[in-house]
N, C-alpha and C positions, 0 to 999 in steps of 0.2 A: 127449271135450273137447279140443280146441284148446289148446295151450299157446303161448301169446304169450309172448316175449323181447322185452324193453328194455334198449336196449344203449347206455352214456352213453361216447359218446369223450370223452379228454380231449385237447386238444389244444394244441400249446404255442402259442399265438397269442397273443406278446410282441412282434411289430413292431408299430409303429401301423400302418403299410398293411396288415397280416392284419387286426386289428381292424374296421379299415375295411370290408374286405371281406364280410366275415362278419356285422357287427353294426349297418351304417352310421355316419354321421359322427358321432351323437348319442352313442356311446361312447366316442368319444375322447375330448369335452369333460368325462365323468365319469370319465376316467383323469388324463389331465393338467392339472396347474396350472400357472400361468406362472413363470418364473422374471423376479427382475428385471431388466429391462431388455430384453423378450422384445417386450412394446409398448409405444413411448417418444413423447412429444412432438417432432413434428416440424416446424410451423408454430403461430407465435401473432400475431392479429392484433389487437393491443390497443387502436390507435387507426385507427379506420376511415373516418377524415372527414379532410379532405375526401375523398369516393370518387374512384377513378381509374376501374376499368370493372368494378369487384366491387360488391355490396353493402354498403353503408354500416353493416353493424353485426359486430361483433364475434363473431371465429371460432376455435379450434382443430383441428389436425387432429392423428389418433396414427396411427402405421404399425406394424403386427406385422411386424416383423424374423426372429421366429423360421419353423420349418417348420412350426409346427403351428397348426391351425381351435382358437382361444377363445370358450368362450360369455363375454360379458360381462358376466351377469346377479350385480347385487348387487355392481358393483365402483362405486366413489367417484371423483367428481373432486373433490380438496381444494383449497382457496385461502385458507390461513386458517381462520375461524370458517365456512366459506360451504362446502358441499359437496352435489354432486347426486348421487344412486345411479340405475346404469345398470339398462335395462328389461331382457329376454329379448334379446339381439343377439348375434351372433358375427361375430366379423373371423377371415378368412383368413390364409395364409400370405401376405405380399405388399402384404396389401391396406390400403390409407389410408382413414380416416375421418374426417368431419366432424364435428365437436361444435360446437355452438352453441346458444343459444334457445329452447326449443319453441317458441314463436313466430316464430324466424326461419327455420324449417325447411324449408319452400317455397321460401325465398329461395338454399336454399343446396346442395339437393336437384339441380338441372340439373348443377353441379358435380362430383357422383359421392356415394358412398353418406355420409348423412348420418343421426345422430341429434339429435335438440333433448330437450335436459334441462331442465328445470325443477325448480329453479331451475339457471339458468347460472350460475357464478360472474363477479362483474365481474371484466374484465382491467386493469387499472390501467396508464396510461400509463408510468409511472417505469419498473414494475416490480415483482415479486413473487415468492412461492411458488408453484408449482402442480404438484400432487402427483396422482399415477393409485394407490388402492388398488386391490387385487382382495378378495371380500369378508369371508375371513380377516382384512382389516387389514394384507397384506404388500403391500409399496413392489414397484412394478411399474415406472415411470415418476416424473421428475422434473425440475423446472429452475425455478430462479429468474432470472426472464430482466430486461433491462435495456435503457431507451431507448440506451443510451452502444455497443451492441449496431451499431445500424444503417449508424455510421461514416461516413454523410451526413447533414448537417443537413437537406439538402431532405426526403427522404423521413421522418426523425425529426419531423415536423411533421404525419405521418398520412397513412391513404389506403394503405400499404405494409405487408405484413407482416414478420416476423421468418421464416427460413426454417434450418434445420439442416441443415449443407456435410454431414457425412458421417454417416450413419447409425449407422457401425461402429463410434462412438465415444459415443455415447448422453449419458454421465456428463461430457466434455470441455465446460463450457460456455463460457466466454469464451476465442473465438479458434473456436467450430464453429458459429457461428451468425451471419447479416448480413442487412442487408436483401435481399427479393427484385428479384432484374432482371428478373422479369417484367412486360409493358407493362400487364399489367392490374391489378399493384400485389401479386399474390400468384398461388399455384398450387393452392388449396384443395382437394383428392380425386385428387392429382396428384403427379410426380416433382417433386420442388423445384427449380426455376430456379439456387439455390444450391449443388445435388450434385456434388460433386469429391468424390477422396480427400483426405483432410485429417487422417490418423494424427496420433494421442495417441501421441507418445513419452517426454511429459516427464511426473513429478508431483513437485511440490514440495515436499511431504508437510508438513510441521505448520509452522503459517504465524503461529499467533501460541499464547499460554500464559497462561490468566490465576487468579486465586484466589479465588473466591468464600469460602474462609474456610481456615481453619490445617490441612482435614483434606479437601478439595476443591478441585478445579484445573478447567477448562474446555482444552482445547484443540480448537482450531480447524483443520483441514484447508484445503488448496483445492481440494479432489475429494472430490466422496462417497468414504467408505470402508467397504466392509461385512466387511473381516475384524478390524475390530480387537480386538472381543468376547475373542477365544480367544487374539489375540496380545498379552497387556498388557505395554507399553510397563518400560522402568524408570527408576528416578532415581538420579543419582550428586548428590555423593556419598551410600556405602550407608546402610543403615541404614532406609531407609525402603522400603516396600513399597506398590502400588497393588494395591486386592483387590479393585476390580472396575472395569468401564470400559462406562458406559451412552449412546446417544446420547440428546444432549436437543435434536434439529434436526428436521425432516422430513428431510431430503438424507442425513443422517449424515456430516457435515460436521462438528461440532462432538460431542464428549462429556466428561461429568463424570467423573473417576477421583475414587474413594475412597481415602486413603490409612488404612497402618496407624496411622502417627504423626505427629502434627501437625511441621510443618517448623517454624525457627525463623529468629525475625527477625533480616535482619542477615548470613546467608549465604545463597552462591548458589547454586541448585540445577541441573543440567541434564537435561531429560527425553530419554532416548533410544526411539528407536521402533524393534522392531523389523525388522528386510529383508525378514521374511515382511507384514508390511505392504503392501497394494499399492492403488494406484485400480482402475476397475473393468476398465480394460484390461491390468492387469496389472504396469504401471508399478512399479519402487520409487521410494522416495524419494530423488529428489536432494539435498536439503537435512541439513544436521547435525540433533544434539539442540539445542531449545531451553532458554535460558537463563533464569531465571525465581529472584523471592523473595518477600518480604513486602515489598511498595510504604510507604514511609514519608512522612509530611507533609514538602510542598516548601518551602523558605524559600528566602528571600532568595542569588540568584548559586549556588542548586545547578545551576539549569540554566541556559542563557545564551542567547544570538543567534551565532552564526558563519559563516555563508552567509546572503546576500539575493541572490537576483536579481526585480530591480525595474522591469526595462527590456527583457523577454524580446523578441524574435524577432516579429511579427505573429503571430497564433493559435494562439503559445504560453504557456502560463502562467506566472505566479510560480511562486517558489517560498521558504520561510522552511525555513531547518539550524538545529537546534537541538543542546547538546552538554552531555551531564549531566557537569558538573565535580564531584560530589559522590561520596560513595562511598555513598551510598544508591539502592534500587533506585522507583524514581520511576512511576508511575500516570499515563499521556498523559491518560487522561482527565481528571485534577484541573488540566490545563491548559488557560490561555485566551490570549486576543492579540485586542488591541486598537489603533485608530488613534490619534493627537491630530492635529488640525488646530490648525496654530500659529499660523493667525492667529485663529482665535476662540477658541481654550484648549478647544474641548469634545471630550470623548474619545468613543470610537464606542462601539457596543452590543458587549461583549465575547464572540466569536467560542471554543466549544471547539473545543482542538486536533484533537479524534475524539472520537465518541462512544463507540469502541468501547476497555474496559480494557485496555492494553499496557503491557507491563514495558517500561520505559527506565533499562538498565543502567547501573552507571559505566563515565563512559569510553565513552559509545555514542551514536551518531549518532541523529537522527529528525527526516526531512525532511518536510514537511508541505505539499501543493500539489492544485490541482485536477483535475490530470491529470497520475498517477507513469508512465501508458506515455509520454506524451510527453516527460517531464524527462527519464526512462531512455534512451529513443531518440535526444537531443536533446545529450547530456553524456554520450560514453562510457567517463570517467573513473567516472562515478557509481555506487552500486552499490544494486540495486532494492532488495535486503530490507531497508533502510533509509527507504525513501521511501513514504509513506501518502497518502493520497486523503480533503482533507479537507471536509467539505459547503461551506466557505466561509469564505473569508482576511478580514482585516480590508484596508481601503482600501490600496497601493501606487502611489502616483504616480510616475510614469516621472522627474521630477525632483528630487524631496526628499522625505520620507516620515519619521514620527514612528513606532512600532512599541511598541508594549509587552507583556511577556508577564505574563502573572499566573495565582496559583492559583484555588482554589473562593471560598476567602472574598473573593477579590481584593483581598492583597495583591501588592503590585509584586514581583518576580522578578526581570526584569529589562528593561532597555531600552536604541535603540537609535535615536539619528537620522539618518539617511543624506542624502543628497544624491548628484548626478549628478560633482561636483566632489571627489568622493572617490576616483574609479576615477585609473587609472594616466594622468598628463597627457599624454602620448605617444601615445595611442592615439585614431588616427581617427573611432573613431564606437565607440560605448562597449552598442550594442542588442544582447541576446541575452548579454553578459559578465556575471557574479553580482562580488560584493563576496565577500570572502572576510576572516574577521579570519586576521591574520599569529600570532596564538596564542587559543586558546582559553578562555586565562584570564584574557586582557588586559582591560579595561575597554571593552564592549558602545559604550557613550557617547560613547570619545574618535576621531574622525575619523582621527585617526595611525593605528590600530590596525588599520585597514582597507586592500584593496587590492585591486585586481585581479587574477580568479585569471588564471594565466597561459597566453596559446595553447598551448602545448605537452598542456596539459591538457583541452581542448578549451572553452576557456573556462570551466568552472566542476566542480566536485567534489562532486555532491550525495552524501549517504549516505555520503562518506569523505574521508579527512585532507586537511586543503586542499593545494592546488599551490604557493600560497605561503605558509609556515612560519617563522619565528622558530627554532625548535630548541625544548630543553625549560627551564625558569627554572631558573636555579643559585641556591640560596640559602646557599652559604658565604661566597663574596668579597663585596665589598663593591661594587665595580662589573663586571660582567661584558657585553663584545660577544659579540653570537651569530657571530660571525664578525669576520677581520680584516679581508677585502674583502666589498665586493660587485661586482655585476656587473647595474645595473638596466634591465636589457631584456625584463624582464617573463614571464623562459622558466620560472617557477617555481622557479628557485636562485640562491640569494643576491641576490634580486633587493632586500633591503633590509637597515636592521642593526637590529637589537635589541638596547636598550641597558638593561639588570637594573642594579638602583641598588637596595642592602640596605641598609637604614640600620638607627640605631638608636635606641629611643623610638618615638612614634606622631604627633611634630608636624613631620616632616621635611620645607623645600620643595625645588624642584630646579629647577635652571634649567640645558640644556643650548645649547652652541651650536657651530655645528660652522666652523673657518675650512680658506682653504687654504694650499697651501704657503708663502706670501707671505705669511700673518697677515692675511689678507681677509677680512670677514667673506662667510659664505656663506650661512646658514640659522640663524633661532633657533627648534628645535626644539621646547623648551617654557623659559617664562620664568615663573619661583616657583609652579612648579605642585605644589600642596599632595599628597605622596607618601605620606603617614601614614610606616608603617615600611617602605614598599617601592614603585615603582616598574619599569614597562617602557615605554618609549619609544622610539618609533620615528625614524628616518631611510631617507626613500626615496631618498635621493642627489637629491632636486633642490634648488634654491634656493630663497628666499623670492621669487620672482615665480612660480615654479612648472617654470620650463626644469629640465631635464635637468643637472647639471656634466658640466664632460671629465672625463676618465681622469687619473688623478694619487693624490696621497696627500692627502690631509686632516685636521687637528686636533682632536676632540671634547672638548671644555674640558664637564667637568660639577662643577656648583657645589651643594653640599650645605648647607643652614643647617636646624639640629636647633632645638628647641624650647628650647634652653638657650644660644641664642645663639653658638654655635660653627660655624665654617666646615671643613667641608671640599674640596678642590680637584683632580681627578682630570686629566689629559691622555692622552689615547691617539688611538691613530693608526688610522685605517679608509682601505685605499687604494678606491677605485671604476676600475673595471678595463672599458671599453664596447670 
């Protein structure tokens, strides 16, 4: 008898090319699964019409970045409620693919290697989510992409895809993606027309903080973030503990932390993230901990008007500064603004501030306009994390303008009526300059309170303390200047006086008038303007025809009559120094 041996080598074939070798390609797809960001969305073409020399309907393409061949089978394209599951396919190392239509598959096949899903998910003009599962359910690919993207209006009108500048950056969305400059309106199965390096060096890290209830917080990223699971964040002050941190977004952008103990109303909290935090390129966070409490109901003058610009620049926008004078921590969204048209009395359909919940701290700015890269870009006194992006202002006439702010139930908050004839009378052409109040706490309504912010500032101060200032309200004396001079040429310092008038009782009028060395009269400031217990009034150093005065010393005669018939009579002396 024959005696046969069978003889099993074992042999260490752990590279993928040995694998290859030995067992063909088909086993690599049962060793490896993708990691995220291995195959990412690299072209979307969500408005197809009018065609330029591509087919008129709607396409995606994803590229495998990584080194290694994926079967695709049983992985998702998500959009929402709306998601198609991939047939038996594999993409290469290298290789771009076509997604679109099973119906439009033909159409888009001459292109390069193409699949049609049924159902396609619609691509929405605007904008949207659109998310790549693999069939475990794990985020492979992402991006909520935006018309505001394409940066030319012509092309934002269709016919042109959306294309991603650099690959190596995947998770970088606004600012790695623009329309394509290809003459045929896109690159579909193809190197993208759009491909430069374009490194992610920045991430901003936690961009806004909100409360869904006393034991749950929401915080919002501007980059996916996938380590934050294991790194949970903390809060000062101590005492409180988060015990767990889940995302509730597709992107992982946004998640809920659990706290151990409910926070309490009325103090502030700040959440720190920590270093080991990173986006997906590795980024830390630039930005501090965010500040964050229990949002309390807005009343009357918590929050004010303090910047307008109403006259901006050609195809740049408005923009409204608002400035919580309360010591409560304030909810954007319970805010609205609204127009009056004063010659019909009817007020406009009231506009919210943002839909989305943000803390508005004391003492903290919130700029609100159609386009924050523009105001940013445009004002570089200004400072971004302040300024919001809001779906739509209430009316702003380049001449005179009624503005009102209100809460949910709408009531009045507060209000403000401008005109063109409020900015500084000295200045040649007044387009692209913002109104600025000279104090924060002064009265929205009164036209004195207002100014021109000043060149040196680059005309206006969105997101931070205006250029031109009052100083801070003295409430001991009884008449207080914010200054002995001024100096009104408009450069942001001492360019006016503020004149604090402390009375006492609630029925005080005040009649200010300012003469000059000569006992001339020069300006009547305000005349029996009803102060309650206190006043601030301004003088810009001009006269009552609106000129400028020279340089000299001048009289401020302020006259006080109290509720009980009693006068009192102040004199002081404000030099103007040109």
């Amino acid at each position: 008898m024959k005696k046969v041996f069978l003889v099993i080598l074992c042999l260490p074939v752990l590279v993928c090319g040995q694998i290859t070798e030995i067992f063909g390609s088909g086993a690599v797809n049962n060793l490896l699964r993708a990691q995220t960001g291995d195959v990412v969305f690299t072209e979307i073409m969500a408005d197809p019409l009018p065609e330029v020399s591509l087919p008129g309907e709607e396409y995606l393409e994803i590229y495998n970045r990584s080194p290694n061949r994926y079967n695709l089978e049983g992985w998702k394209l998500v959009a929402d409620d709306q998601q198609a599951i991939f047939p038996p396919i594999e993409i290469d190392p290298g290789e771009y693919m076509i997604l679109c239509s099973y119906s439009d598959t033909s159409l888009f096949s001459p292109f390069g290697k193409t699949l049609g899903l049924k159902p396609f998910p619609a691509l929405i003009n605007d904008g949207r989510i659109l998310t790549l599962m693999d069939s475990p359910g794990n985020l492979i690919a992402g991006v909520e992409y935006s018309s505001a993207w394409y940066g030319n209006a012509l092309k934002a009108e269709g016919g042109w895809s959306l294309e991603m500048i650099d690959t190596g950056f995947p998770f970088c969305f606004e600012g790695n993606w623009e329309a394509s400059t290809s003459r045929k309106g896109g690159t579909p199965g193809n190197v993208n027309s759009s491909s430069r390096s374009n490194p992610d060096n920045l991430f901003s890290g936690a961009i806004n903080l909100f409360l869904i209830d006393s034991l749950t917080i929401t915080v919002v990223f501007n980059e996916p973030v996938f380590s934050l699971s294991g790194n949970i964040p903390e809060i000062t002050p101590g005492g409180i503990r988060i015990i767990s941190a889940s995302p509730c977004d597709p992107l992982c952008r946004r998640f809920n932390l659990i706290l151990d103990k409910a926070i309490k109303r009325g103090e502030v909290y700040t959440l720190n993230i920590p270093e080991s935090v990173t986006d997906f390129a590795g980024n830390r966070a630039s930005g501090d901990g965010l500040r964050f409490g229990i949002p309390e109901p807005v009343e009357r003058r918590d929050i004010v008007f303090n910047e307008l610009l109403f006259n901006p620049l050609p195809e740049d926008p408005d923009y409204i500064e608002l400035f919580n004078l309360s010591e409560k921590v304030i909810d954007a969204s319970e805010l609205f603004l609204a127009s009056v048209d004063d010659e019909t009395g009817k007020t406009s359909i009231a506009k919210q501030v943002t839909a989305e919940q943000r803390c508005i701290l004391p003492g903290a700015f919130f700029v609100v306009t159609n386009d924050p890269e523009k105001v940013t870009s445009g004002y570089p006194a200004s400072v971004r994390e302040n300024i919001f992006k809001s779906a739509s202002l209430p009316s702003m006439p380049d001449d005179r303008g009624h503005l009102l702010l209100l809460n949910r139930q709408m009531d009045l908050i507060d209000i403000v009526i401008y005109n063109e004839k409020m900015h500084y009378s000295l200045l040649a052409e007044d387009e692209g300059i913002s109104l600025e109040k000279i104090r924060p706490d002064l009265s929205s309504d009164e036209s004195m309170n207002w100014h021109s912010a000043s060149e040196s500032s680059g005309w206006g101060t969105p997101g931070a303390e205006n250029s031109v200032s009052g100083g801070e309200l003295s409430v001991t004396d009884e008449v207080v200047f914010s200054s002995a001079k001024i100096s009104p040429d408009n450069d942001g310092f001492e360019d006016v006086l503020v004149i604090d008038i402390n009375g006492n009782g609630l029925g005080n009028t005040v009649s200010v008038t300012v003469f000059d060395e000569t006992g001339s009269l020069v300006r009547k400031v305000a005349e029996n303007y009803f102060a309650g217990s206190s006043a601030s009034l301004v003088w810009d150093g001009t006269e009552d025809d609106g000129s400028l005065v020279p340089s000299g010393i001048y009289i401020v005669l302020i006259e006080l009559f109290d509720d009980r018939g009693k006068t009192k009579r102040w004199k002081k002396v404000c030099a103007v120094v040109r």
